[in-house]
N, C-alpha and C positions, 0 to 999 in steps of 0.2 A: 668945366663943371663935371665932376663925377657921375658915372651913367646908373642912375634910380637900381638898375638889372642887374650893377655888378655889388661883389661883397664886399666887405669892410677890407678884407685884403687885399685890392686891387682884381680879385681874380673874376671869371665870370662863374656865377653859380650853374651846374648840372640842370638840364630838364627834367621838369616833374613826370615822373613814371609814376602810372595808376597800378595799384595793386589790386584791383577788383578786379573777377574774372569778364569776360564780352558775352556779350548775349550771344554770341555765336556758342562758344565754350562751355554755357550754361545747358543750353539747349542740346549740344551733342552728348554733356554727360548726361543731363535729363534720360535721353533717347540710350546711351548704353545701358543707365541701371535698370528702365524698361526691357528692354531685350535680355539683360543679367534674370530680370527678375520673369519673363516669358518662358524663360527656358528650365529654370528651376521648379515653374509649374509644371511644364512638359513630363520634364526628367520624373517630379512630384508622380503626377499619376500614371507614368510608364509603372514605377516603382508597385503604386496600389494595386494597379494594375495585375502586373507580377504577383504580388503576394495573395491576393484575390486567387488565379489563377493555380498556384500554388497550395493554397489553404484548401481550395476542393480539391485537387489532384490528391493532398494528403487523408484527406476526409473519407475519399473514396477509395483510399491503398486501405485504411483505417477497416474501412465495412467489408471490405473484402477479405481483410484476414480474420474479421472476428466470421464474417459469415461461412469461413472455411474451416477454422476450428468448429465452430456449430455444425456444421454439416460431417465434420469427420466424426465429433463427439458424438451424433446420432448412430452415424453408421457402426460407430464402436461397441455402443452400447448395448445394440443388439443381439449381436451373436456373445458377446460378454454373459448376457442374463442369460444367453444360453447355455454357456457352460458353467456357468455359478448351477442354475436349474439342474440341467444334466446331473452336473458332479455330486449334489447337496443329495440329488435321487440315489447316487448309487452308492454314496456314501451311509445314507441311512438302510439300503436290501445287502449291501455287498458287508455289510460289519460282520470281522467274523469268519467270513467264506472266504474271502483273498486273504494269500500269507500277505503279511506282515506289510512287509516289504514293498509290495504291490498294493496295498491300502494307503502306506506313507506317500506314495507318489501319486495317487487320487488327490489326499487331501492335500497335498503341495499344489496341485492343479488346481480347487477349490478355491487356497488362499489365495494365491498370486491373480488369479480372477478376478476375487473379491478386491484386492490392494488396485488392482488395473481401474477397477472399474470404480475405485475410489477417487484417483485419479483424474480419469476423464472428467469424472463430474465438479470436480473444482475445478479443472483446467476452463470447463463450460462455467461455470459459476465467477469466474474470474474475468471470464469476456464478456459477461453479461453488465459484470460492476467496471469495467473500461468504458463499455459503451451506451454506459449512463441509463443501460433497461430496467434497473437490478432497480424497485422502490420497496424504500422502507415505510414502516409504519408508527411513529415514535409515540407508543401510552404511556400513562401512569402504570409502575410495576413494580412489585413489591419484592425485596430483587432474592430474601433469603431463602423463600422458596421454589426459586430460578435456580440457585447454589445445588440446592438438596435434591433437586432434579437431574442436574446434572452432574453430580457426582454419584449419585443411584445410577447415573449411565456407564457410567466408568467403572464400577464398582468391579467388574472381572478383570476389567484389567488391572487396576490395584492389587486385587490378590493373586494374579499371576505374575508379577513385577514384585512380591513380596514388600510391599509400598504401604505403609497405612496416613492415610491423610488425617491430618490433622486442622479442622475445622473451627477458624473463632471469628464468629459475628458478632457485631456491637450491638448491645439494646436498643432498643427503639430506634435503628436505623430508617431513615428515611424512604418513601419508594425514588423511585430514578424514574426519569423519561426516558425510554428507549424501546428498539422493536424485539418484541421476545422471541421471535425465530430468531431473527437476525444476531444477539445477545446470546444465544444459547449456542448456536455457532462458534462465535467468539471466544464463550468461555471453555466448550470443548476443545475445540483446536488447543488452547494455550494448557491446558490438562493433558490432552492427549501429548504433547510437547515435554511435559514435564516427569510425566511416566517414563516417555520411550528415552528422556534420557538423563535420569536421573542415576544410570548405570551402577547399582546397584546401592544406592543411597536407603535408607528404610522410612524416609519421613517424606512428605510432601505439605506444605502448608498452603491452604486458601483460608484467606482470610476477605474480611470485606467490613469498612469503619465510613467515619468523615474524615474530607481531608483533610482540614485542620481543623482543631480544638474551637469549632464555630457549630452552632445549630444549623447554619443556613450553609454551610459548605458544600461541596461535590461530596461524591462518595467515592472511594477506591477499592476495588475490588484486586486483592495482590494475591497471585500465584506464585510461591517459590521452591526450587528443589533444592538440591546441595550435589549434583551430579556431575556432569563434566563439565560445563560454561560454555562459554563463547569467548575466543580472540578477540580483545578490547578493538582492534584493526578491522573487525568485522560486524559491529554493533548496528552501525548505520546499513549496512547491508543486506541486513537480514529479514525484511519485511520487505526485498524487491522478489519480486517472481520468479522461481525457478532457482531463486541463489542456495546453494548448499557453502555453509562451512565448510565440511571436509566431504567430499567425495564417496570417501572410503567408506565413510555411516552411513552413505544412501543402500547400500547393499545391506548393510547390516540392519540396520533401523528401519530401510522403507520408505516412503514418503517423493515427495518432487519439489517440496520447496515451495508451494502453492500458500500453507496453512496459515502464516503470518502477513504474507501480501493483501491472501482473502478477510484476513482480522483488520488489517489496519483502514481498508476500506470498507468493511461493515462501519468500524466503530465511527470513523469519518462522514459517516451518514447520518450517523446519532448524534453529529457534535458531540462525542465524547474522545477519548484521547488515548493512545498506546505509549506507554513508554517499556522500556527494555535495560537491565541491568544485569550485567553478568562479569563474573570473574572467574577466566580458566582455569578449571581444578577446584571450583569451587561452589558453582552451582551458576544458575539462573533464577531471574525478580522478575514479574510481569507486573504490571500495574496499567488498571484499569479505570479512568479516570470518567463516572459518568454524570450528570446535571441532574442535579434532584429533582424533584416534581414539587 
């Protein structure tokens, strides 16, 4: 009689092999992904740790360079207003009585004083909106005679720039929410911008509308010249600190490269917006994007 155990083939069937793992097997990998998972906590707050660490060491390099431009920009200032004083003194008794020659080089001393001492003070103005001291004040403001203000400030220099602006404001524009120092700043710099180099273009246009064809839109305030532009390669860099397009115009034109940096973070406080359009050889578009009230 046939053994019950063997198979229909005569042959004897294999022992059954369990394919479950053993409670031994269970338990040791248990115990690995524990200590897998011990050690990525570890590793975890070495890391926070680290960057914790890290974030104040940065924080504190951070207040240290602003607290040393601050402290050089004090120290600048001082003898600065003394030679503006000085100079401004001897330039008004001395008119007249020194040749020529020796008066040009007074007020060459005067200006370059004056330009220094413009400097410092955005370079101060600049650390102060880094390090989050700089508060705005955001009112209701009625922005067309914001414009006519500051273009009454500019007005010498349009007419020494042989520059006539050309002024179109929309009717019944809106006010805007924004801070009126802070704003008037703003609109200076990108004026005073469009003057120094609009190399000898005769027009300058500000203008200020809605932004689009909507009652309730933004308003944009656009400064344009027709003067030398900007490298399309250099658009996005022109509102970082310190960046000069060309070199060569910092001697001629003046300036450190502050003007646009200090714009883009005023306006950034106002939740309002900078944008920048230019084509070389062809001029510069500022556009100034502000929230109605």
């Amino acid at each position: 009689m046939a053994d019950p155990a063997s198979s229909k083939n005569g042959h004897d069937d294999p022992p059954a092999v369990s394919v479950l793992p053993s409670v031994e097997a269970l338990r040791a990998a248990l115990a690995r992904e524990r200590e897998a998972r011990l050690e990525t906590e570890r590793l975890l707050a070495q890391s926070e740790e680290a960057f914790s660490l890290a974030k104040v060491e940065l924080e504190e390099l951070i207040r240290g360079k602003h607290d040393l431009l601050r402290n050089m920009g004090h120290e600048l200032r001082t003898p600065l207003n003394a030679i503006i004083g000085f100079s401004s003194l001897l330039l008004a008794r001395l008119d007249g009585r020194l040749a020529p020659e020796d008066f040009d080089y007074l007020k060459i001393t005067h200006e370059n004083a004056n330009n220094l001492l413009h400097v410092v003070n955005q370079a101060l103005e600049l650390t102060r909106l880094q390090s989050g001291s700089y508060a705005v004040e955001k009112d209701r403001l009625a922005l067309e005679p914001l414009l006519d203000s500051c273009l009454a400030m500019r007005q010498q220099q349009f007419a020494e720039a042989g520059i006539m602006p050309i002024v179109e404001v929309a009717t019944d524009l809106p006010d805007v929410i924004a801070d009126r120092t802070a704003l008037s700043k703003c609109l200076l710099a990108v004026i005073d911008n469009a003057i120094k180099f609009s190399d000898g273009a005769p027009q300058v246009l500000v203008s200020a509308d809605r932004a689009e064809n909507d009652p309730e839109s933004d308003v944009v305030i656009m400064v344009a010249d027709r003067g030398i532009g900007i490298p399309e390669e250099h658009l996005d860099r022109v509102t970082e600190p310190f960046f000069q397009v060309d070199s060569s115009l910092t001697k001629e034109k003046g300036g450190a490269g502050l003007g646009l940096a200090i714009t883009r973070s005023l306006l950034e406080r106002q939740d309002a917006r900078l944008k920048i359009m230019s084509h070389l050889g062809h001029g510069t578009t500022v556009h100034i994007r502000l929230k109605r009230a």
